[in-house]
C-alpha positions, -999 to +999 in steps of 0.1 A: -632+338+202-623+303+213-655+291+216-666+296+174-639+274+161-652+246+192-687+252+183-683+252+144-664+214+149-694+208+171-713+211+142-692+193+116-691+164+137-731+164+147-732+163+111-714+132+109-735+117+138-771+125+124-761+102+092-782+071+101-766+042+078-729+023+084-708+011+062-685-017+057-663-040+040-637-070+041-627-093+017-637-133+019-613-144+046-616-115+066-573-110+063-558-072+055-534-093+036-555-098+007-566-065-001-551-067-033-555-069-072-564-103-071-595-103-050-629-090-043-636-068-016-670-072-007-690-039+002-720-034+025-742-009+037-767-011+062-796+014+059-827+024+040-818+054+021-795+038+000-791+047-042-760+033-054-720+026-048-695+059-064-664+041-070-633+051-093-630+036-133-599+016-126-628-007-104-656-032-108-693-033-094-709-060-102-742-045-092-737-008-079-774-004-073-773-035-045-758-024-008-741-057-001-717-053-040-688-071-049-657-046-061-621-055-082-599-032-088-575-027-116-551-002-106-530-002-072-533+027-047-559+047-027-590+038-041-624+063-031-654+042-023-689+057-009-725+050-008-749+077-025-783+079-001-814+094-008-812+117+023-797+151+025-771+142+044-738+125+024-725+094+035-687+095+041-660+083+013-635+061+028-597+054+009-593+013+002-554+010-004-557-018-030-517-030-031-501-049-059-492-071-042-473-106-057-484-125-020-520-136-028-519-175-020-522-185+014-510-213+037-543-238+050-538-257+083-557-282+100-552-306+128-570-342+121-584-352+155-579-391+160-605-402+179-591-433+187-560-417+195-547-411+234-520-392+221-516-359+236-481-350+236-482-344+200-504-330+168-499-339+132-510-306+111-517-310+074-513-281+050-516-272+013-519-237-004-550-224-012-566-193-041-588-177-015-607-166-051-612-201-057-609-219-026-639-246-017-664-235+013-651-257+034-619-245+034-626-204+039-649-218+067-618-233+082-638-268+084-619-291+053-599-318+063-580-327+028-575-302-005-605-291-026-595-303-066-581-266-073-557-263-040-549-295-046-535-286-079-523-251-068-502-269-045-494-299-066-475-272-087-460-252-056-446-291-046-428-293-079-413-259-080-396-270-047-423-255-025-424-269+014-437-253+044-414-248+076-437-244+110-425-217+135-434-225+172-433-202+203-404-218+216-385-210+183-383-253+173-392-255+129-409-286+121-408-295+079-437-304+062-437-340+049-457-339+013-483-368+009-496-383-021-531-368-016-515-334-026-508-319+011-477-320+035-478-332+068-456-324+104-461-335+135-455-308+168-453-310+200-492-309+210-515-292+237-553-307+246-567-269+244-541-249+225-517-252+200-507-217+179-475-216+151-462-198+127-464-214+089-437-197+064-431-218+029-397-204+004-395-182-021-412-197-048-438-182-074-467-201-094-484-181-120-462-151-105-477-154-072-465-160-039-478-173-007-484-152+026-471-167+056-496-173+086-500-173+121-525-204+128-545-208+160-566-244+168-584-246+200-594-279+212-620-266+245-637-292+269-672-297+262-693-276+284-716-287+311-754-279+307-758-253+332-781-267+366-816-255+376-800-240+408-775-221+388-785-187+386-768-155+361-744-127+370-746-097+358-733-060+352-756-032+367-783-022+348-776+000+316-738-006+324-715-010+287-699-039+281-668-057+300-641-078+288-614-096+309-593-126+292-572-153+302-532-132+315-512-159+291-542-177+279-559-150+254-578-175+240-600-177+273-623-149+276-651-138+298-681-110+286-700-094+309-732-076+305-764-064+318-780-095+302-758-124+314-720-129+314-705-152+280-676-175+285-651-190+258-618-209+255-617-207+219-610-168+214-647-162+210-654-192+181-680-205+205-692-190+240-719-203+264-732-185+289-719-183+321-739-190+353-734-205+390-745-226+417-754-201+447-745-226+472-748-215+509-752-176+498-787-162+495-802-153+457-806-116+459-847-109+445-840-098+411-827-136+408-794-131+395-760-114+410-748-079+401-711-077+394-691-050+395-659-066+383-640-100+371-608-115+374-600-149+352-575-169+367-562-203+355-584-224+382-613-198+384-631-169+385-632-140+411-658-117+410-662-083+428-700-081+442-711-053+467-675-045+480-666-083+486-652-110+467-662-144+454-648-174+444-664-196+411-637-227+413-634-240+377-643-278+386-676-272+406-690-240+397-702-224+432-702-190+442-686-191+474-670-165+503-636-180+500-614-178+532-586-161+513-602-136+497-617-104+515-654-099+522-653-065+529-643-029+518-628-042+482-627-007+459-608-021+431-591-052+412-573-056+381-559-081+366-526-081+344-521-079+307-492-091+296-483-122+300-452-123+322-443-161+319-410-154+295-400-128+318-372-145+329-368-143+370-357-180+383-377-188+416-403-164+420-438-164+407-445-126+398-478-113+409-512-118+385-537-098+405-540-063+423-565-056+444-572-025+468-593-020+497-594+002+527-559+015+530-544-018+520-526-029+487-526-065+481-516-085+450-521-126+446-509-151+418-520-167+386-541-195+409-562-193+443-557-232+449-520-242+460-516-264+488-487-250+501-490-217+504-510-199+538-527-168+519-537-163+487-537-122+488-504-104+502-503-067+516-473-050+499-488-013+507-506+000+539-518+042+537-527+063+566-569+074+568-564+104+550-547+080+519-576+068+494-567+042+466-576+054+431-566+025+406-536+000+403-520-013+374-489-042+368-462-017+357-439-015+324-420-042+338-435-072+346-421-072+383-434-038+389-471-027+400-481+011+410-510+026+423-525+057+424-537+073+455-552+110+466-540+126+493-566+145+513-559+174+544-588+193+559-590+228+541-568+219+515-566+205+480-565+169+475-533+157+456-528+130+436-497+107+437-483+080+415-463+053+436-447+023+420-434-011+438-410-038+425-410-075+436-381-082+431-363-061+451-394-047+479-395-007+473-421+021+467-408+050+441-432+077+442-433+092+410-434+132+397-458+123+371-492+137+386-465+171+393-462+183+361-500+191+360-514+220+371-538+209+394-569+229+374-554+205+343-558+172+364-590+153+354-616+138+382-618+103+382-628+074+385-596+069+367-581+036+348-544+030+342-525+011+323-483+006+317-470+005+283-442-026+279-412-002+283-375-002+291-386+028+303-417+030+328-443+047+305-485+051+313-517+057+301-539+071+330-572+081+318-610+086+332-642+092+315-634+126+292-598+122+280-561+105+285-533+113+304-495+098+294-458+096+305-429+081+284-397+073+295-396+080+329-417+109+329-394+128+310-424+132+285-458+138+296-495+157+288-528+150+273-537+128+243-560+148+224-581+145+184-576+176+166-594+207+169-612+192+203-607+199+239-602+160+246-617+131+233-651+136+250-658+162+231-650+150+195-674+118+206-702+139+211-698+137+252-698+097+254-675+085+274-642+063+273-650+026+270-621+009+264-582+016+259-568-011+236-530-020+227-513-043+209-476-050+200-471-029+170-476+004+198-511+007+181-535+025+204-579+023+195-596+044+219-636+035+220-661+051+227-693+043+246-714+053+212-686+030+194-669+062+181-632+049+175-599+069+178-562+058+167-528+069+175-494+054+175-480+047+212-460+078+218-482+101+198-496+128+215-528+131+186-554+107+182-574+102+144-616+096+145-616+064+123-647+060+102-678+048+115-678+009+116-709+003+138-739+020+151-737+039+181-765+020+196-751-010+191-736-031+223-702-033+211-665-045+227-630-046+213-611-079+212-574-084+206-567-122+197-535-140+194-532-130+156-531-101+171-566-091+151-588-069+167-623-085+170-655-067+173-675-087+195-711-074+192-739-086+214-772-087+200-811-102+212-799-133+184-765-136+204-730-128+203-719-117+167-676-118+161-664-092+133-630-091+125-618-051+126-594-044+093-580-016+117-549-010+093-571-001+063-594+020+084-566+045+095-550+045+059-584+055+050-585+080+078-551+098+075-553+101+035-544+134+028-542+148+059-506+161+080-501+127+096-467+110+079-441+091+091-408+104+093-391+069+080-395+043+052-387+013+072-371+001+108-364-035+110-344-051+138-329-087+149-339-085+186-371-106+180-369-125+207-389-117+244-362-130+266-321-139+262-295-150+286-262-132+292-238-157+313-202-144+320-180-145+289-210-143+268-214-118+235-244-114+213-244-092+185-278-072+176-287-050+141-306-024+132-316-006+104-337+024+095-343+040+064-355+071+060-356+108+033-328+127+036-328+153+059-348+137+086-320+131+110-344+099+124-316+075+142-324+041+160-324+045+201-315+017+222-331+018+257-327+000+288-328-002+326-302-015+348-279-003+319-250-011+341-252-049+340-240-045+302-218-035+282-229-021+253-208-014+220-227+005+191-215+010+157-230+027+136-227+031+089-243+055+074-253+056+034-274+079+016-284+072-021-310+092-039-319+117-012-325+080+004-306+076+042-296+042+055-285+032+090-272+004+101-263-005+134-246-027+151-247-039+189-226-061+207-236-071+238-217-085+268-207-087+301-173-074+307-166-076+348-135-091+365-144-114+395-108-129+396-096-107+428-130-095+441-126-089+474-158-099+478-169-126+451-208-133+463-211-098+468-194-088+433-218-114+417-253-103+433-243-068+425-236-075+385-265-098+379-297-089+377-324-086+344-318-059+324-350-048+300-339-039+263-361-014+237-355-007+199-373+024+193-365+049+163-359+083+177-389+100+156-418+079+147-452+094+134-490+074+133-486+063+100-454+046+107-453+005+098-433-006+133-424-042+138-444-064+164-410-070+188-399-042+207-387-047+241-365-079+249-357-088+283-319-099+295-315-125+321-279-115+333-268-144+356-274-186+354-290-196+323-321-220+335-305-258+335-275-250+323-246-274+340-215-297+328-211-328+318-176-352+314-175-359+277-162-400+272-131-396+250-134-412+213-126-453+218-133-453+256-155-480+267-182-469+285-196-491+306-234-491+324-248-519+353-220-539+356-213-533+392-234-533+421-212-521+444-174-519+454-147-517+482-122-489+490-093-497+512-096-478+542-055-468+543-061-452+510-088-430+521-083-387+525-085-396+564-074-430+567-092-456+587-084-493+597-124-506+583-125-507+544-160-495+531-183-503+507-196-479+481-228-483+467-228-473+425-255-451+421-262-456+379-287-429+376-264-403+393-228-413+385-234-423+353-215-451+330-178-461+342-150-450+319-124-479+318-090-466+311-056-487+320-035-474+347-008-463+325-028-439+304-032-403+317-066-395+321-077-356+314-117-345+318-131-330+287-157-312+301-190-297+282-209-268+287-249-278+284-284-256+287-306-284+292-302-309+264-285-285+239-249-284+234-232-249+239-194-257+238-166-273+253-153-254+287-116-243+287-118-228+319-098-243+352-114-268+369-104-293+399-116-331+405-117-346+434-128-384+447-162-380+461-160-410+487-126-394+498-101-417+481-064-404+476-051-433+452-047-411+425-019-384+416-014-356+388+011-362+359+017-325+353+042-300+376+037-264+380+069-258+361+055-280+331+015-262+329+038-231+336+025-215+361+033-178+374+031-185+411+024-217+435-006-232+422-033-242+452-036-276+468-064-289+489-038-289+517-037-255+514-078-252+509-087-275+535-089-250+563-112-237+587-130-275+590-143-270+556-158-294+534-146-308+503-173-294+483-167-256+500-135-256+506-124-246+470-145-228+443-146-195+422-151-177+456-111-182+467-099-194+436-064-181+422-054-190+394-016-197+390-040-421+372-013-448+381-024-478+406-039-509+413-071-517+393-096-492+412-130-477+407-131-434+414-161-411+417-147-379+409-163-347+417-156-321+391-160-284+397-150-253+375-133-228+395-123-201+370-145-171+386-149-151+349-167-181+333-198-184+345-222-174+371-236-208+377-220-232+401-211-259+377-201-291+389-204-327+377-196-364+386-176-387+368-167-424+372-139-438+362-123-476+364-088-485+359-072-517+351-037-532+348-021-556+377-057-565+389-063-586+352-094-569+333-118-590+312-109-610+285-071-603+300-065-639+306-075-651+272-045-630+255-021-645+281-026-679+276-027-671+234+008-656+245+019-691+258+003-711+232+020-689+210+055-692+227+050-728+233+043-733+197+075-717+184+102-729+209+088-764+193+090-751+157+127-737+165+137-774+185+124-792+153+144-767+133+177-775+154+172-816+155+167-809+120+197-792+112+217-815+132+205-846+110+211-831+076+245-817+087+256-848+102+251-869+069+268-842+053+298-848+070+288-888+070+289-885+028+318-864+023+342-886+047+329-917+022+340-899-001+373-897+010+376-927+019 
């Protein structure tokens, strides 16, 4: 009996197959965005048995009889759209979801390239705001350089509302637009010569009701190709083999096509490609007069390519195929290349691995670049298996310092098994694990098999071969077989083609494609895929293409050439799902943790939200995952509303890391244990493949050093600061730590001491030190600290007792710490911390070092120079001392004129008054 229900779907979906024409449509930029009231979508069919469009009343043909029409809609919602054909088979309806959307305006960006310019370091982008109903060719072609009349208006009017657009980079850095009198705004960014990629975001603000989209913009600025030689010859895949794709790891922009009939390379994401050929060299043209490649690999200063079970180098400057010494010639099964970009993962001194590559019963993995100088081999073994051990596939793991492999083990007389074994880099281990166990081994496919990890807190895979698809989430706590509905496995609801291609992106959507470009969709975590509509013929030589947008590209080669489609993939499974089972089990889940990578240094909090809504009665709750959970402390909170059989959830984290190093025994071994990176995921509990998830998922924790972080002796307010006035200068040799009967001479080192801070002898002198991660500010450091004279000087003395900075218990002294023959610099530091200027005119270095063992993990130290004045006269000293004299001079003359004075007029006082009597 179970073979009716498989033969009637058989049927239904040979049906489906036998209909001849395609379908399509998009609106004039190409952008899901826009499918709304206020513009056209534009309809097309392809095909010779076609009557006329069936579309609902609340919508607009201009010409229903013509394939390629023109629709509006009046009415939001699902909207049923199909193509009547003369033959007797019916076309399929699909479901446009036409929003109401007030966001119809969109942000226009270009980069003026100044010929004349040598600037590199920076870009100046204009932008205005554009009616993609009414926009000017040039700008939907991406190609105008100022406002048509209408933008320039549109945003004219946005201007005086209070409109401005804020630029988003990578990095996080917001750069305002500057508005110009020819009715645009311009800002000027950091600049790349190939790349440059922001996002553009504008306020608030409405003009005829309408609001403008904010945009992720991509320019791409590639070297001019050189002509290919006449001794360069093509490479190619095996006759009748489909199409393969490999891109740039961190440079998606750079792409490389292979094919039976040449290979294509771009560095614009496909705009433009040329066709890819190379010098043989010294290697001998095989007689069909081009090379058959099996596999590819795109590094950042070349190509490798797998041909005949060896490997070849194409360097990037001279275009030879060549046997490289570092790279096997021999036995090579396998290579892949990584996915994700693992740059922002963020591991201080070690470059993670970018290639995999098995042969024999070795396991090797290489970097982002074959050409470094300093290093002895480009490939290194991390895995070496026994004869009876056969490699099936490799794959980088969920976290980026993690790989696995897949291998079958094979006895005489027995069944083969098959066993997943992962490796970390970081810390050198193989984990085999129980994954391929929880199959039965009748339910385990044959390969050839493909793998790839999901990005996970968790390690989570796809493993799949020709027929169907094999996953584990969370640690293989959840595992089986991704299949469509009412089919034994994706195989057989494609009409027995086979896999192609397994694409992700970041908002855990999955597109399974098929050799005969039948497409399937499912959330990441899903156990069901959907058949999407038919978007191209299944003759057609087709390959999926996720951009930086994060667009999924069609790229379709053809005799003319290489044709780019953009795939409206969210439309298509709205379409797909109408009215069927498939919901989600929440309204909306939005979180804060948007960025890929954080630091977490000692004494550190950060404070994370979440918040799902969702009907009453789901009991859908927000899961925080993570590895190394132990490195973290974790505090959830958690308030709960529910308003019109509506839930809400909000929660809060706060991060931090709560360990006490003051009396570790062992303080390097404390810190190695309690650092480390620690990979975060916000996941809701329940999720469903209709679900709306957001693009960030997984964030990555750096518990230890933040990169350039350090200290730095603030100059207190009214200090003078001093730079180059002073070459050198002498310390006395009987004031010296050790003393000596020879003075010496210190040489001032400006660039590392830095300016001298001149303070009298009489005023106290305290550090204010600041806490720094790079050039930015973080705070002022109130943790203990001790200074020191780095040339050894012991001139100097403390104005404060232990009584007086109360202290529980005698404080420690460097005669105390300088033990054991130890230096200055080790003698005293977080390690064996406990916790508990008045001279001649002098010049002091100090070394200054924070010792408190809770504040940070990073050694932070700084130098300091400081110059005191007071018996030794300063500048300008002897100027006030002879005004002093001057001064006194001046009055004991005023008060001896005074006296004589006084002495006359008394005298004829008396002189007049004895007259008188007389």
């Amino acid at each position: 009996m179970r073979g009716l229900p498989f033969f009637l779907s058989l049927l239904v979906l040979l049906k489906i197959e036998l209909i001849v024409g395609v379908w399509r449509y998009n609106n004039i930029l190409e952008d899901e965005n826009l499918f709304t009231l206020q513009n056209a979508v534009f309809l097309k069919y392809d095909g010779s048995d076609f009557v006329e469009w069936e579309y609902p009343e609340c919508c607009n043909v201009n010409n229903k009889s013509s394939p390629n029409a023109i629709m509006k809609c009046t009415s939001p919602g699902f909207q049923m759209v199909k193509p009547l054909v003369s033959s007797p088979e019916e076309e399929e309806a699909r479901y446009l979801f036409i929003s109401d959307s007030f966001f119809s305006f969109i942000w226009y960006a270009v980069v003026p390239i100044d010929r004349g310019s040598a600037e590199t370091s920076s870009k100046k982008v204009r932008m205005w705001i554009i009616d993609p109903e009414q926009a000017d060719p040039a700008e939907i072609n991406n190609t105008a350089l100022v406002p048509s009349t209408q933008s320039r208006y549109i945003t004219k009017h946005f201007y005086n509302n209070g409109q401005y657009p804020v630029i988003k980079l990578k990095s996080k850095q917001t750069h305002l637009g500057h508005f110009q009198k020819d009715g645009y705004w311009e800002a000027v960014i950091p600049g790349d010569e190939r790349f440059s990629d922001f996002h553009i975001y504008g306020q608030p603000i409405s003009f005829q009701h309408r609001f403008v989209i904010d945009g992720q913009h991509t320019f791409y600025w590639p070297e001019p190709a050189e002509p290919n030689g006449e001794r360069e010859v093509s490479l190619r895949l095996a006759p009748g083999s489909p199409l393969s794709l490999v891109w740039g790891t961190c440079e998606l922009y750079r792409g490389l096509l292979l094919s039976d009939t040449g290979a294509l390379i771009t560095k614009n994401a496909f705009l433009t490609s040329e066709e890819l050929k190379v010098d043989p060299g010294t290697l001998p043209v095989p007689p069909e007069g081009y090379f058959t490649v099996d596999q590819a690999a795109l590094l950042e200063d070349g190509i490798i390519f797998r041909i005949d079970g060896a490997l070849y180098w194409r360097d990037n400057q001279d275009r030879v195929l060549t046997e490289h010494p570092q790279l096997p010639t021999s036995g090579v099964m396998g290579l892949y290349q990584r996915t994700c970009c693992a740059s922002n993962y963020p591991v201080q001194d070690v470059e993670l691995s970018s290639l995999i590559v098995w042969k024999d019963n070795l396991l090797l993995v290489g970097p982002k670049k074959l050409k470094n100088p300093g290093r002895e081999n480009f490939l290194k073994i991390v895995l070496k298996v026994p004869p009876r051990v056969t490699y099936l596939t490799a794959s980088f793991g969920s976290h980026p310092a993690s790989l696995a492999t897949l291998v079958m083990y094979s006895v005489p007389g027995a069944i083969s098994r098959n066993f997943l074994t992962s490796y970390n880099e970081l810390v050198p281990s193989w984990i085999t694990s129980t994954f391929m166990t929880k199959f039965k081994l009748k339910d385990i496919p044959k390969g050839p098999f493909e793998m790839r990890f999901l990005e996970s807190a968790d390690a989570s895979l796809l493993l799949w071969n020709k027929e169907t698809i094999l996953y584990s989430f969370h640690n293989d706590n959840e595992w089986g077989e991704i299949r469509p509905f009412n089919a034994s496995h994706l195989s057989a609801a494609a009409f027995g083609s086979k896999i192609h291609q397994v694409t992700l992106d970041h908002s855990w959507n999955m597109l399974v494609k098929m050799e005969n470009n039948i497409l399937f969709y499912c959330k990441v975590g899903m156990h069901e895929v959907v058949r999407l509509h038919k978007w191209m013929e299944p003759d057609s030589r087709m390959v999926l293409y996720l951009n930086q947008k994060e667009q999924i590209n069609m790229l379709t080669l053809t005799p003319e050439g290489l044709h780019v489609q953009k795939y409206p993939m969210m439309m298509e499974t709205k379409s797909a799902m109408k009215g069927s089972y498939h919901d989600c089990p929440f309204i909306s889940f939005e979180h804060s943790m948007n960025t890929i990578s954080y630091n977490m240094d000692k004494g550190d909090q950060m404070v994370l939200w979440a918040q799902i809504v969702y009907p009453e009665g789901k009991g859908v709750h927000v899961k925080f995952l993570s590895n190394n959970a132990d490195l973290l402390y974790i505090e959830q909170k958690s308030h709960f509303e529910g308003v019109n059989s509506v839930d809400t959830v909000n929660t809060t984290f706060i991060i931090s890391q709560k360990v006490d190093y003051s009396d570790a025994t062992s303080y390097t071994h404390l810190t190695k244990k309690t650092s480390g990176i620690v990979t975060l995921e916000l996941v809701p509990n329940q999720i469903g493949n209709t679900c709306n998830l957001p693009m960030s998922r997984i964030s990555h924790f750096n518990v230890g050093c933040p990169p350039n972080r350090h200290i730095r002796v603030a100059r207190p307010w009214g200090m003078p600061c001093e730079m180059y006035s002073l070459t050198n200068y002498t310390i006395l040799g009987s004031v010296l730590r050790d003393p000596q009967q020879d003075d010496i001479v210190v040489h001032y080192d400006w660039e590392k001491f830095g300016c001298l801070l001149k303070t009298h002898y009489k005023n106290p002198f305290l550090p204010s030190i600041d806490l720094y991660d790079g050039d930015n500010y973080v705070r002022n450091v109130d943790a203990n600290f001790i200074v020191w004279d780095r040339f050894g000087r012991k001139d100097y003395s403390f104005n404060a007792t232990m009584r007086q900075v109360a202290c529980l218990r005698e404080s420690q002294t460097w005669i105390s710490m300088l033990t054991g023959g130890k230096s200055l610099e080790e003698a005293w530091g977080p390690e064996s911390y406990r916790t508990c200027f008045k001279v001649d005119s002098a010049t002091y270095v100090f070394n200054v070092k924070i010792l408190d063992p809770n504040y940070s993990f990073c050694d932070l130290h700084a130098v300091f120079a400081v110059q005191t004045y007071g018996i030794t006269i300063p500048k300008y000293q002897h100027l006030t001392t002879y005004v002093a004299i001057v001064f006194t001079l001046f009055s004991l003359c005023i008060l001896g004129y005074s006296y004589c004075r006084y002495v006359t007029i008394f005298r004829n006082l008396l002189a007049t008054k004895r007259h008188k009597y007389e």
